[in-house]
CHARMM internal coordinates of N, CA and C (Angstrom, degrees):
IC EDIT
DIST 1 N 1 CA 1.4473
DIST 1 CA 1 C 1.5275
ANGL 1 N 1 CA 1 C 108.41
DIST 1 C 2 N 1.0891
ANGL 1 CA 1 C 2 N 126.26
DIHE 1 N 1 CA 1 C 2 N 154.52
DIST 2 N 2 CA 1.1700
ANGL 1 C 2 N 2 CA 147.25
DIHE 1 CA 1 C 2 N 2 CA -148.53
DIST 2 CA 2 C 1.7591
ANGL 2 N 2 CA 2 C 91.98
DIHE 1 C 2 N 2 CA 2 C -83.97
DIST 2 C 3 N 1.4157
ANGL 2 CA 2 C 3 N 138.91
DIHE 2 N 2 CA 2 C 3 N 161.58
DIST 3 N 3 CA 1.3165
ANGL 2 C 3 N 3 CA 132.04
DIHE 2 CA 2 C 3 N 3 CA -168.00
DIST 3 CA 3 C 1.6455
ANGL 3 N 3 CA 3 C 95.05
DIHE 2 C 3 N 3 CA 3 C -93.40
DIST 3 C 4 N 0.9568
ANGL 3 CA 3 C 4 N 124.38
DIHE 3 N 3 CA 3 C 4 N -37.37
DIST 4 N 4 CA 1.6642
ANGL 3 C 4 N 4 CA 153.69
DIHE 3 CA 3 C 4 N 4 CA 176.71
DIST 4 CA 4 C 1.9739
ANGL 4 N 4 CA 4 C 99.72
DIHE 3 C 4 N 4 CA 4 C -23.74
DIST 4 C 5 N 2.3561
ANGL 4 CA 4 C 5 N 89.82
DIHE 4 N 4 CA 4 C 5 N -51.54
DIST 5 N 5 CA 1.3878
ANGL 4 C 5 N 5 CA 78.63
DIHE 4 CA 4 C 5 N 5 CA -156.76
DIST 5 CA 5 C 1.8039
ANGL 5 N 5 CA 5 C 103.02
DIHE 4 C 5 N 5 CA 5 C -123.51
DIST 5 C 6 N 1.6804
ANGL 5 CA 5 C 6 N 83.26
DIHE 5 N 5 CA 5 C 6 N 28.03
DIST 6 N 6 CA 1.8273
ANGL 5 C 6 N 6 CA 94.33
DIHE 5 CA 5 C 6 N 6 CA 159.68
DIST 6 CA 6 C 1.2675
ANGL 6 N 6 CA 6 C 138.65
DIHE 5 C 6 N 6 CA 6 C -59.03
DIST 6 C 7 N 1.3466
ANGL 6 CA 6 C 7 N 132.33
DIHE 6 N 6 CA 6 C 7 N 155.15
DIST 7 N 7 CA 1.2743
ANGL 6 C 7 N 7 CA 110.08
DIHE 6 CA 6 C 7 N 7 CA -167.46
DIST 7 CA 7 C 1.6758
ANGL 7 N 7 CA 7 C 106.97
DIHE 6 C 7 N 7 CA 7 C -84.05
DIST 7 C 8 N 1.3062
ANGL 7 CA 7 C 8 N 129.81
DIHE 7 N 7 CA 7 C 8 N 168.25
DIST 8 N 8 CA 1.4150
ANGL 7 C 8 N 8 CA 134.18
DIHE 7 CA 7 C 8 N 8 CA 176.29
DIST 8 CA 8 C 1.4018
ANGL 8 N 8 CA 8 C 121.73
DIHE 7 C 8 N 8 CA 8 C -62.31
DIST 8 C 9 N 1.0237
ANGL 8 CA 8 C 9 N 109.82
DIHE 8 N 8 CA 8 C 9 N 110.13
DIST 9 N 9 CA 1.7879
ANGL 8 C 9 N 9 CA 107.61
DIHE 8 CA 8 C 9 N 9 CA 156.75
DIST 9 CA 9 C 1.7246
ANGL 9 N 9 CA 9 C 105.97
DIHE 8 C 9 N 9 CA 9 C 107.20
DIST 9 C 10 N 1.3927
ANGL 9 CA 9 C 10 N 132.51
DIHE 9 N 9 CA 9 C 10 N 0.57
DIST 10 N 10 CA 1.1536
ANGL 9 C 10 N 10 CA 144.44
DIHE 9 CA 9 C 10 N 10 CA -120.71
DIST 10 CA 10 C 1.5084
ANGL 10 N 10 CA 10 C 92.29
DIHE 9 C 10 N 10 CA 10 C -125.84
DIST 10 C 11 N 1.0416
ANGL 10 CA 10 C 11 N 155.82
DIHE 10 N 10 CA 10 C 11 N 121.96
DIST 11 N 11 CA 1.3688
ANGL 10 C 11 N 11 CA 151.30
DIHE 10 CA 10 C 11 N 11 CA 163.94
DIST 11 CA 11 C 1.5534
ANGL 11 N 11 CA 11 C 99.96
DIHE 10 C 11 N 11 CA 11 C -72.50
DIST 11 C 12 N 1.4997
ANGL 11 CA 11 C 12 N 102.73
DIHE 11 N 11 CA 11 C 12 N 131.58
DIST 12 N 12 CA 1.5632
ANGL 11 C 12 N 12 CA 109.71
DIHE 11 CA 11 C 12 N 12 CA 174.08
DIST 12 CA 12 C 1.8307
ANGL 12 N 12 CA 12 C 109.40
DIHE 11 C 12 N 12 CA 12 C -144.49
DIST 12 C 13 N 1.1400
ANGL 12 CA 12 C 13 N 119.68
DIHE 12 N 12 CA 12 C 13 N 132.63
DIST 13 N 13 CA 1.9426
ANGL 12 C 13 N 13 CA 131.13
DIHE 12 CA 12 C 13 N 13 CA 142.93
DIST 13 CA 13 C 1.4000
ANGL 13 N 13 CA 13 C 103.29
DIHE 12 C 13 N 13 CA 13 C -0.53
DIST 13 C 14 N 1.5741
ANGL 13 CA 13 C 14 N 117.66
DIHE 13 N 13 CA 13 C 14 N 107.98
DIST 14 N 14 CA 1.3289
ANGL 13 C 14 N 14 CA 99.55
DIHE 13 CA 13 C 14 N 14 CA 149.25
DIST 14 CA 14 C 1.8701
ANGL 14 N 14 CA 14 C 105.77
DIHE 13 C 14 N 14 CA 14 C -82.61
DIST 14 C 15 N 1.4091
ANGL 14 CA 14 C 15 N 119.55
DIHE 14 N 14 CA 14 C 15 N 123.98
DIST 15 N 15 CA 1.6218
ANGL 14 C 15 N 15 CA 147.18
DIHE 14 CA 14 C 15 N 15 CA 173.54
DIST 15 CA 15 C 1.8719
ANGL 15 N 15 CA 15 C 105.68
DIHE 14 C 15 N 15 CA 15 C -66.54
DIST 15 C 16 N 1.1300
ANGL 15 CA 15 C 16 N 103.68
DIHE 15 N 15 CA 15 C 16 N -96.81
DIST 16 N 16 CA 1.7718
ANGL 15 C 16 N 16 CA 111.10
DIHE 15 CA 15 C 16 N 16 CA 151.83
DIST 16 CA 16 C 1.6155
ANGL 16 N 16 CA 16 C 130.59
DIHE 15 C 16 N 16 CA 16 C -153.22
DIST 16 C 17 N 1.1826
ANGL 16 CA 16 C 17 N 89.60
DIHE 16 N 16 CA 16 C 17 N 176.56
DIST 17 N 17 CA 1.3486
ANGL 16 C 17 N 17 CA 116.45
DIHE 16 CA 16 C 17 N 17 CA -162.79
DIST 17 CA 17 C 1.4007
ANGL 17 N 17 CA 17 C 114.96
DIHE 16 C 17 N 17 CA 17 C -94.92
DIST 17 C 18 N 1.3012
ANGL 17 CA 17 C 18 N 121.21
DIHE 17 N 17 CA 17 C 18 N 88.69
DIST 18 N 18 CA 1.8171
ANGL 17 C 18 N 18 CA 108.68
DIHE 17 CA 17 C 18 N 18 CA -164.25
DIST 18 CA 18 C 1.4772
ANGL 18 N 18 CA 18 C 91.46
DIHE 17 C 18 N 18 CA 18 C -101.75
DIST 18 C 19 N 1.2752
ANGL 18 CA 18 C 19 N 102.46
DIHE 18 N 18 CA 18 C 19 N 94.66
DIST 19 N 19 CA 1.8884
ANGL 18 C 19 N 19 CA 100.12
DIHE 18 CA 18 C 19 N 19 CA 152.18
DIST 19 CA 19 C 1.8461
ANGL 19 N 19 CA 19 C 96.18
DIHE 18 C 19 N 19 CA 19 C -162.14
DIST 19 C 20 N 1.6103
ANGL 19 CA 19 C 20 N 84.47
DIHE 19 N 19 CA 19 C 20 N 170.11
DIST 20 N 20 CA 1.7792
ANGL 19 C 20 N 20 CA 90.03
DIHE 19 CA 19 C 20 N 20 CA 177.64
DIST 20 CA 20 C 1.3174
ANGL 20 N 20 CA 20 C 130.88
DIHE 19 C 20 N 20 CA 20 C -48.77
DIST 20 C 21 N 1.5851
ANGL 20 CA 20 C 21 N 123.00
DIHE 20 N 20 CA 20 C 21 N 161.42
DIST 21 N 21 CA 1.4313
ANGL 20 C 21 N 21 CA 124.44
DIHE 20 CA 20 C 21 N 21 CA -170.44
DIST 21 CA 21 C 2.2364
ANGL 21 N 21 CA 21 C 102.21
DIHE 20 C 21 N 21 CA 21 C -52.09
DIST 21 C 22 N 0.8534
ANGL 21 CA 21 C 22 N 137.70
DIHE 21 N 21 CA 21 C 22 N -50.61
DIST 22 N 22 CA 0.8875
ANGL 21 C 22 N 22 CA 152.86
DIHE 21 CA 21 C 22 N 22 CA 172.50
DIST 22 CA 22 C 1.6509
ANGL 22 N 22 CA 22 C 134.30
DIHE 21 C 22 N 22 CA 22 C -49.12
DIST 22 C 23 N 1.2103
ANGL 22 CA 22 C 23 N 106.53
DIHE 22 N 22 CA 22 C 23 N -30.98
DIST 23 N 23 CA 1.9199
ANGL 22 C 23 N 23 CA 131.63
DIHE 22 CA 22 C 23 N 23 CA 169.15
DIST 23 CA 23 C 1.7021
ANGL 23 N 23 CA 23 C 87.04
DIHE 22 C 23 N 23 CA 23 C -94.36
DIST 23 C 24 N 1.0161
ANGL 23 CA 23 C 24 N 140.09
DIHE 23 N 23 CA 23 C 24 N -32.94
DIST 24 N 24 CA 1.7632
ANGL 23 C 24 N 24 CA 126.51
DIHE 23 CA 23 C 24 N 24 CA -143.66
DIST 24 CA 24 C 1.7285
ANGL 24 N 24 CA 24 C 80.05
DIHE 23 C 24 N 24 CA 24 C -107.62
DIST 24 C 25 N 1.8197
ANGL 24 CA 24 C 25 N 136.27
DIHE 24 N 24 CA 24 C 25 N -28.94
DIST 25 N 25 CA 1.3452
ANGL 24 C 25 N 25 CA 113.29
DIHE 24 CA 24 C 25 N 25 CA 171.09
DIST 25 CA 25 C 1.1262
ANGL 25 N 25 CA 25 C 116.79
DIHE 24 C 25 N 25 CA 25 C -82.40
DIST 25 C 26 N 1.5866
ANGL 25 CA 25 C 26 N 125.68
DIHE 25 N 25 CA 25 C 26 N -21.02
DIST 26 N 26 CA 1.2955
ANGL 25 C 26 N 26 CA 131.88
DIHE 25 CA 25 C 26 N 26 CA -159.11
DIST 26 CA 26 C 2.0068
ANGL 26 N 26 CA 26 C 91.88
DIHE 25 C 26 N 26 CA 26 C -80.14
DIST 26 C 27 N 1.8263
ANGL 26 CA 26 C 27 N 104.32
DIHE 26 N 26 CA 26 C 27 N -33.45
DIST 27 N 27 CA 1.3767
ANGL 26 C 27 N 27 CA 114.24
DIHE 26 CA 26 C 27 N 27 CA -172.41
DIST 27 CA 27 C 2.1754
ANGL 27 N 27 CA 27 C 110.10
DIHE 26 C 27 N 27 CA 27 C -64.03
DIST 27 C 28 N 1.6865
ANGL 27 CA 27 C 28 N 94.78
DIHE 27 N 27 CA 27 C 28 N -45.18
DIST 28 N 28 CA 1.3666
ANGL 27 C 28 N 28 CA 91.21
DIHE 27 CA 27 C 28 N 28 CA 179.13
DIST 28 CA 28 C 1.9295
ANGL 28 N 28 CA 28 C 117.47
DIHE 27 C 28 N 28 CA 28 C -83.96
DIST 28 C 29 N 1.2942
ANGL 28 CA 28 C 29 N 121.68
DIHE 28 N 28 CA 28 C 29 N 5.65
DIST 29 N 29 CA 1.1541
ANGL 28 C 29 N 29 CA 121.60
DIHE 28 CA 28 C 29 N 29 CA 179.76
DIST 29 CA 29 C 1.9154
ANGL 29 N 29 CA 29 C 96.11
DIHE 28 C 29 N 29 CA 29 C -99.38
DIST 29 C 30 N 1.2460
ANGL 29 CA 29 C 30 N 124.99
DIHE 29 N 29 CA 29 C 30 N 2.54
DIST 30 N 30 CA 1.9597
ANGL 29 C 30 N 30 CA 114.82
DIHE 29 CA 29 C 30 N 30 CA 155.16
DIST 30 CA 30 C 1.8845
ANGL 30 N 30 CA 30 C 92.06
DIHE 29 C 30 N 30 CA 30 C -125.56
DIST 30 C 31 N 0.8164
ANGL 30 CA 30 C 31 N 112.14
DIHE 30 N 30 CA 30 C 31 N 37.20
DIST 31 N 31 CA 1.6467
ANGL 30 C 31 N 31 CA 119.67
DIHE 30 CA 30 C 31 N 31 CA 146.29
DIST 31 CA 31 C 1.5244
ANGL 31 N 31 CA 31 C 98.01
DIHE 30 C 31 N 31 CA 31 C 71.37
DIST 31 C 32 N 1.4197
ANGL 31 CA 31 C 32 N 134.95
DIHE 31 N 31 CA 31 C 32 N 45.82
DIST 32 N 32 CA 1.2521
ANGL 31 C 32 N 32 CA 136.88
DIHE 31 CA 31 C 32 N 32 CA 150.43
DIST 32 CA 32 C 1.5060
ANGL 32 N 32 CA 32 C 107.47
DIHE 31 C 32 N 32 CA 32 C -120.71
DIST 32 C 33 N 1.5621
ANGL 32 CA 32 C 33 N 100.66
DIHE 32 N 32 CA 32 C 33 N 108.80
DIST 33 N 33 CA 1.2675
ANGL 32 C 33 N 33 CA 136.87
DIHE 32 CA 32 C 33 N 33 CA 173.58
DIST 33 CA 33 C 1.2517
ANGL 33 N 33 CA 33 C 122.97
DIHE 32 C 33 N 33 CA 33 C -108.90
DIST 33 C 34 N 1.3133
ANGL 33 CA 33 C 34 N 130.10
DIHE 33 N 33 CA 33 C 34 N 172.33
DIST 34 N 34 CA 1.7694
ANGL 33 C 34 N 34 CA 137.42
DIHE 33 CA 33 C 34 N 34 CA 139.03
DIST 34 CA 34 C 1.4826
ANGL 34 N 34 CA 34 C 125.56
DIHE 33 C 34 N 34 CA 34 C -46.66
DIST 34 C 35 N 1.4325
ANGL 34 CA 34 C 35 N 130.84
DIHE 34 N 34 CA 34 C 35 N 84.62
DIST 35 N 35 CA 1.3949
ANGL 34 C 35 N 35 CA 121.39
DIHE 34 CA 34 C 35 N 35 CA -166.67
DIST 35 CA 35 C 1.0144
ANGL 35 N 35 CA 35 C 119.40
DIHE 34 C 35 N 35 CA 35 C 118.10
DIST 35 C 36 N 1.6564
ANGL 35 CA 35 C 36 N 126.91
DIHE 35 N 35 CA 35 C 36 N -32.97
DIST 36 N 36 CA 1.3214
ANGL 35 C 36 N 36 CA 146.26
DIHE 35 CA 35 C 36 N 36 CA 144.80
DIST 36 CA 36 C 1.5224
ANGL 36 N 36 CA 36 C 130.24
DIHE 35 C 36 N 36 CA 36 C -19.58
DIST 36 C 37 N 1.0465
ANGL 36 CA 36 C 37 N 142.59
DIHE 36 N 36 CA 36 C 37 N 99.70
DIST 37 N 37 CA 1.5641
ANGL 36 C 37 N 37 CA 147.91
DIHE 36 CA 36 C 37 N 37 CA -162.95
DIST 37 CA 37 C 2.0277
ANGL 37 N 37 CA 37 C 93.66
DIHE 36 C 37 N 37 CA 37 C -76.36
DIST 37 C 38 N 1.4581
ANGL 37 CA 37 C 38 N 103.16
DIHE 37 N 37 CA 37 C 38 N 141.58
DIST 38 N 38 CA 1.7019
ANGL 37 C 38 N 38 CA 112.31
DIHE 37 CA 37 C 38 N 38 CA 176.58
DIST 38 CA 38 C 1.4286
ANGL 38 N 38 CA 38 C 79.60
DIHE 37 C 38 N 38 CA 38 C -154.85
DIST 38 C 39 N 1.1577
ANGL 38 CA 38 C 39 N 80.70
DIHE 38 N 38 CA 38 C 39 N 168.62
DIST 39 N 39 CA 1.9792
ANGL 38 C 39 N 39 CA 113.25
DIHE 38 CA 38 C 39 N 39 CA -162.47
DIST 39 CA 39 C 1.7743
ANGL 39 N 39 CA 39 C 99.71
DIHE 38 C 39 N 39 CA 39 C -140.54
DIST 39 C 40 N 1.1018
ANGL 39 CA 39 C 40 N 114.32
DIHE 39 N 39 CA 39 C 40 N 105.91
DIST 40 N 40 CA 2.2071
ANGL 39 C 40 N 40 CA 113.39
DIHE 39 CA 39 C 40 N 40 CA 169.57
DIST 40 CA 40 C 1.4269
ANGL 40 N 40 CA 40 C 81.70
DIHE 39 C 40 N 40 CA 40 C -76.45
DIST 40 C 41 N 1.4275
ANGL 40 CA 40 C 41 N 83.38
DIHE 40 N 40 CA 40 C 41 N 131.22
DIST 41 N 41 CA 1.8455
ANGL 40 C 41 N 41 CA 102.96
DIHE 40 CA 40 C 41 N 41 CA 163.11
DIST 41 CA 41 C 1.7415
ANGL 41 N 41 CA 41 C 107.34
DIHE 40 C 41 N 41 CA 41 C -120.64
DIST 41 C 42 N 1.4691
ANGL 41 CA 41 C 42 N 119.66
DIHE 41 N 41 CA 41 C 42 N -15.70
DIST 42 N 42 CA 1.3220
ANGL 41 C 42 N 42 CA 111.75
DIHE 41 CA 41 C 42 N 42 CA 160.48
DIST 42 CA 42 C 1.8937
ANGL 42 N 42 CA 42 C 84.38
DIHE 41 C 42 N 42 CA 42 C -171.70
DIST 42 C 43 N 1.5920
ANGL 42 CA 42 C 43 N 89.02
DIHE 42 N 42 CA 42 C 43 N 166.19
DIST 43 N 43 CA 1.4575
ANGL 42 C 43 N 43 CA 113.37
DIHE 42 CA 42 C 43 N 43 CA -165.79
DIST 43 CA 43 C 1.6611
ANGL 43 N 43 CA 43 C 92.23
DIHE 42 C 43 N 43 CA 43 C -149.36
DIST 43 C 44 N 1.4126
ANGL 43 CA 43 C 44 N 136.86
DIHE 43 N 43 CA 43 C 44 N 23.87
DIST 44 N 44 CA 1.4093
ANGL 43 C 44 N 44 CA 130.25
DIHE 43 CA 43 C 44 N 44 CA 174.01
DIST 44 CA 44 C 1.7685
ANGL 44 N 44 CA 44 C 117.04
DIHE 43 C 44 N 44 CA 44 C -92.21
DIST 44 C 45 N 0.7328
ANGL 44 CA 44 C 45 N 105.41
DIHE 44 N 44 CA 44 C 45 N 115.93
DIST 45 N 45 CA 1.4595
ANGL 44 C 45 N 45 CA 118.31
DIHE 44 CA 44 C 45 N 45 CA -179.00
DIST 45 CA 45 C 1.3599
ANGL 45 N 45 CA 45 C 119.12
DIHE 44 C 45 N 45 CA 45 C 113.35
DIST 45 C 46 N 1.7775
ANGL 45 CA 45 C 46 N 114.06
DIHE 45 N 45 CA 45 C 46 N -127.84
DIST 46 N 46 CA 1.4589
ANGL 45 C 46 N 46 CA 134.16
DIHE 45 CA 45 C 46 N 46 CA 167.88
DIST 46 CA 46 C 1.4626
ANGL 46 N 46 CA 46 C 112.93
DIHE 45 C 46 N 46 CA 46 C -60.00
DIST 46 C 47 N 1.5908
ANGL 46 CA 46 C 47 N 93.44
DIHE 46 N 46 CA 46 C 47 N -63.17
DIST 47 N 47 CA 1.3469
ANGL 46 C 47 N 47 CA 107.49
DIHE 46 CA 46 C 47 N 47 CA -165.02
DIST 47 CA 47 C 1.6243
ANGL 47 N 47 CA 47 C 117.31
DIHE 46 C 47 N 47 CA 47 C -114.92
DIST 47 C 48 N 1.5938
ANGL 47 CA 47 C 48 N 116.99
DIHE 47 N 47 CA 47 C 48 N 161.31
DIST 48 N 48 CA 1.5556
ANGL 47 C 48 N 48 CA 137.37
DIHE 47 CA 47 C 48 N 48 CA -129.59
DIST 48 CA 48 C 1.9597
ANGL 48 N 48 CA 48 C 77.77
DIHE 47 C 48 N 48 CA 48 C -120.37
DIST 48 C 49 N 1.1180
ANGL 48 CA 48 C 49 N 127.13
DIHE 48 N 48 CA 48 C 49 N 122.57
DIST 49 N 49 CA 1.4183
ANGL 48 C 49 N 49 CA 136.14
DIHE 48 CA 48 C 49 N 49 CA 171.42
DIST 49 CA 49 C 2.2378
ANGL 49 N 49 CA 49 C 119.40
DIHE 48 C 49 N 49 CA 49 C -96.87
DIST 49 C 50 N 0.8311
ANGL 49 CA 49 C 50 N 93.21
DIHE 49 N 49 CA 49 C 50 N 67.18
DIST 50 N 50 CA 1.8571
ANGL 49 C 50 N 50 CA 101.62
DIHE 49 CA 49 C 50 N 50 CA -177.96
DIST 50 CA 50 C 0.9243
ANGL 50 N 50 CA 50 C 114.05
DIHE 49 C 50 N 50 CA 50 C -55.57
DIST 50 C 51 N 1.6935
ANGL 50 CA 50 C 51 N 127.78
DIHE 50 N 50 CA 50 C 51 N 162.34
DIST 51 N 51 CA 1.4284
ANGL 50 C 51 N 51 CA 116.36
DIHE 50 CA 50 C 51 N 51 CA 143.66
DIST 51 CA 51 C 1.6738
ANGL 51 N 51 CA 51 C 87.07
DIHE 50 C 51 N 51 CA 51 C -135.60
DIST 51 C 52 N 1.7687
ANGL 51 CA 51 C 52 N 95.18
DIHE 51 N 51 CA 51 C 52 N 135.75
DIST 52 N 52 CA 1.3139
ANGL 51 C 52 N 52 CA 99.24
DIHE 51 CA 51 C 52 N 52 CA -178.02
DIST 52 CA 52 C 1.4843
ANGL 52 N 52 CA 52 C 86.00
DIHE 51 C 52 N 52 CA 52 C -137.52
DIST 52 C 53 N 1.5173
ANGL 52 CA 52 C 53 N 114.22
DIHE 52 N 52 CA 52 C 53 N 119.72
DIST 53 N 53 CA 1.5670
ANGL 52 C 53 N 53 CA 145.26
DIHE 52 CA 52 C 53 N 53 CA 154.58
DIST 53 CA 53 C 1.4415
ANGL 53 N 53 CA 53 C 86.13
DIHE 52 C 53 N 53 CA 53 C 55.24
DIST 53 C 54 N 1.6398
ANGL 53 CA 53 C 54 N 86.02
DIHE 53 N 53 CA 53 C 54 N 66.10
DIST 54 N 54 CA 1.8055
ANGL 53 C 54 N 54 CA 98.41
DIHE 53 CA 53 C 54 N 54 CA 149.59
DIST 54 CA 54 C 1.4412
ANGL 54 N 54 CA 54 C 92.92
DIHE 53 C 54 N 54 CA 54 C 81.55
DIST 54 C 55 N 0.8693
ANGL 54 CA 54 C 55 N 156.53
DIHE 54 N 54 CA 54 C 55 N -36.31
DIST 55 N 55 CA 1.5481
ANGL 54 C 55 N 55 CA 147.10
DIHE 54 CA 54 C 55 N 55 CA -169.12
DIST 55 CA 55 C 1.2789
ANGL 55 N 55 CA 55 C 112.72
DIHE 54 C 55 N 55 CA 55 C -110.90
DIST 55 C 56 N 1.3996
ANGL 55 CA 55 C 56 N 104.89
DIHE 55 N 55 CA 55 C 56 N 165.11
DIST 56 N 56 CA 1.5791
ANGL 55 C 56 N 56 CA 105.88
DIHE 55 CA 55 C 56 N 56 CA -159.09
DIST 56 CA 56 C 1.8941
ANGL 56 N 56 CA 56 C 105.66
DIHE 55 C 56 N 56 CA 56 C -125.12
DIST 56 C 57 N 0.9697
ANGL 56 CA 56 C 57 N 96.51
DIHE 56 N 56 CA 56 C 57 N 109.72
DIST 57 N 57 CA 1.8319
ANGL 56 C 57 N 57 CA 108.66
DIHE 56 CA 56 C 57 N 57 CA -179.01
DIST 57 CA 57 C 1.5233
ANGL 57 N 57 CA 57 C 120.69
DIHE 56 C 57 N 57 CA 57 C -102.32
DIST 57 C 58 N 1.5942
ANGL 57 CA 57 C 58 N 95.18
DIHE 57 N 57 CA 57 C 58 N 126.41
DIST 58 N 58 CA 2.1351
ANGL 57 C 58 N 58 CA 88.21
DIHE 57 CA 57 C 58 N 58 CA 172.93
DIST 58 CA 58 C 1.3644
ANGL 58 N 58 CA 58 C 75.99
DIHE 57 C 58 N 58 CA 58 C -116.83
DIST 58 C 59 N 1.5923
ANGL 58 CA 58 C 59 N 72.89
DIHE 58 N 58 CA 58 C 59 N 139.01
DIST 59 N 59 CA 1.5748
ANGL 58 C 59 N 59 CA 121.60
DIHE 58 CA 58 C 59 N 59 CA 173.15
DIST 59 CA 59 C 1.7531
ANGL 59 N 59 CA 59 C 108.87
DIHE 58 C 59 N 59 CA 59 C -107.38
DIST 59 C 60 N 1.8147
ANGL 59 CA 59 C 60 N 118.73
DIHE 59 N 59 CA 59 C 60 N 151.26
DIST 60 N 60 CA 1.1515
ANGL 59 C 60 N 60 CA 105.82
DIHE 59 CA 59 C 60 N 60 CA 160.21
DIST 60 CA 60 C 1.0778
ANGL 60 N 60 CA 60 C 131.90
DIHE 59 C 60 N 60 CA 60 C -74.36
DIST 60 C 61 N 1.3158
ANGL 60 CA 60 C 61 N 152.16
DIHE 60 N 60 CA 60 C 61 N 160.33
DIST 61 N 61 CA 1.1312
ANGL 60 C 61 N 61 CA 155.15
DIHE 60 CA 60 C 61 N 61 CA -169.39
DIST 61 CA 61 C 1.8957
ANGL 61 N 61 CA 61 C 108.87
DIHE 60 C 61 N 61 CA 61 C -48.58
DIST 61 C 62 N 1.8342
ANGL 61 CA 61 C 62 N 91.06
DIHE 61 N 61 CA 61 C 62 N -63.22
DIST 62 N 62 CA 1.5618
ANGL 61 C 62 N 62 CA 91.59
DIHE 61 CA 61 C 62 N 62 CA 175.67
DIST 62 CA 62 C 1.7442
ANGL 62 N 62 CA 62 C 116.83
DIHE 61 C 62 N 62 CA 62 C -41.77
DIST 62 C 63 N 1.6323
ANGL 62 CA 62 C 63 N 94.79
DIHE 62 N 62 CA 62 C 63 N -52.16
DIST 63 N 63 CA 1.7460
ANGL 62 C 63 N 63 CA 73.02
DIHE 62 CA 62 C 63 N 63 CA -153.11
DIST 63 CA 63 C 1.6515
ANGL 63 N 63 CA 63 C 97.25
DIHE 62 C 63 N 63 CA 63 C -95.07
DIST 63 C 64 N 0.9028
ANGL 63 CA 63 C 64 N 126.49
DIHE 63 N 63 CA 63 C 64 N 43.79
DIST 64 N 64 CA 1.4926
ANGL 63 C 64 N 64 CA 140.53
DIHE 63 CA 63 C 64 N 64 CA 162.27
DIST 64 CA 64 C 1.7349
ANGL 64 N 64 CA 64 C 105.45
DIHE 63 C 64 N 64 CA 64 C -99.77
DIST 64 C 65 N 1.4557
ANGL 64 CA 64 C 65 N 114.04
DIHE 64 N 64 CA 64 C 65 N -35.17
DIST 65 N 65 CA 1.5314
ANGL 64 C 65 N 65 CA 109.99
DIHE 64 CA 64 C 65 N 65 CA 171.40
DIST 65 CA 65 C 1.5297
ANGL 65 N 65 CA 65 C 100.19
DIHE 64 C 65 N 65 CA 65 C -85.55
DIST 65 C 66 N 1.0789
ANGL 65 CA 65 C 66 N 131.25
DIHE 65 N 65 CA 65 C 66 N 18.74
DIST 66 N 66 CA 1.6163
ANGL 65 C 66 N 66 CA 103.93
DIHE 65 CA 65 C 66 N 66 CA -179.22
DIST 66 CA 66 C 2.0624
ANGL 66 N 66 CA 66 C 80.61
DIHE 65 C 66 N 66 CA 66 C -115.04
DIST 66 C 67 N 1.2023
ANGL 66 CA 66 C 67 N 128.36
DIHE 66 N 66 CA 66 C 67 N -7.84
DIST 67 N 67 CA 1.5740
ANGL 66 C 67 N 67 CA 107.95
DIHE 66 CA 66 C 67 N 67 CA -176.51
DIST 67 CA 67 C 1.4254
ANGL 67 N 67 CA 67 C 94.06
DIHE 66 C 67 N 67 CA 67 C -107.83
DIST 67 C 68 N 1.9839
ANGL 67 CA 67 C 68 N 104.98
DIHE 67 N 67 CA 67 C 68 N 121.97
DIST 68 N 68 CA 0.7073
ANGL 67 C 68 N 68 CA 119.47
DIHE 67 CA 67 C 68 N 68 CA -174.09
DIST 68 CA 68 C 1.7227
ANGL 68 N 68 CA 68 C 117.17
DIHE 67 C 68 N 68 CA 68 C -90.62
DIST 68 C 69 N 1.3168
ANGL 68 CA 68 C 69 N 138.16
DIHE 68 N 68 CA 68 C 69 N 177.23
DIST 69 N 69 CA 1.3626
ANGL 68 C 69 N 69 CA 127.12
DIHE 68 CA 68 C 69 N 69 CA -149.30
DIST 69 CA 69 C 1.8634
ANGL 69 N 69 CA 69 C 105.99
DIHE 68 C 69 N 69 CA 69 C -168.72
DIST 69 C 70 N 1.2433
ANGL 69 CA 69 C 70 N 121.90
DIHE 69 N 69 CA 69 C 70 N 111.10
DIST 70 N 70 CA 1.6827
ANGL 69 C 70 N 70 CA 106.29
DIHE 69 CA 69 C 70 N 70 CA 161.95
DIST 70 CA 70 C 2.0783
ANGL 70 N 70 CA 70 C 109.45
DIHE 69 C 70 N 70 CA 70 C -121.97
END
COOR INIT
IC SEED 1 N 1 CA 1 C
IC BUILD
């Protein structure tokens, strides 16, 4: 499922990463990878609120539905 429509607060697998060669290095150089643990801390509005290894990232909506999560 998409990270977008994970449940809150929940540590989950990042599974994969569907975006171009270029979003997916820019994605593994703030530590969202394949295998990689992220946490949704909110999904209200535009933008998707993460915390990936201790830090806390908003993401846009789009490319928050392309990283997938179980």
């Amino acid at each position: 499922m998409p990270v977008c429509f994970a449940p809150n607060g929940r540590e989950l697998e990042i599974r994969k990463v569907g975006a171009d060669d270029k979003t997916k290095k820019h994605l593994r150089e703030i530590g969202i990878s394949e295998g990689g643990k992220i946490t949704l801390v909110s999904s209200d509005g535009g933008n998707v609120i993460v915390i990936v290894k201790e830090s806390r990232l908003c993401l846009d909506r789009n490319l928050a539905a392309k990283i997938l999560v179980a």
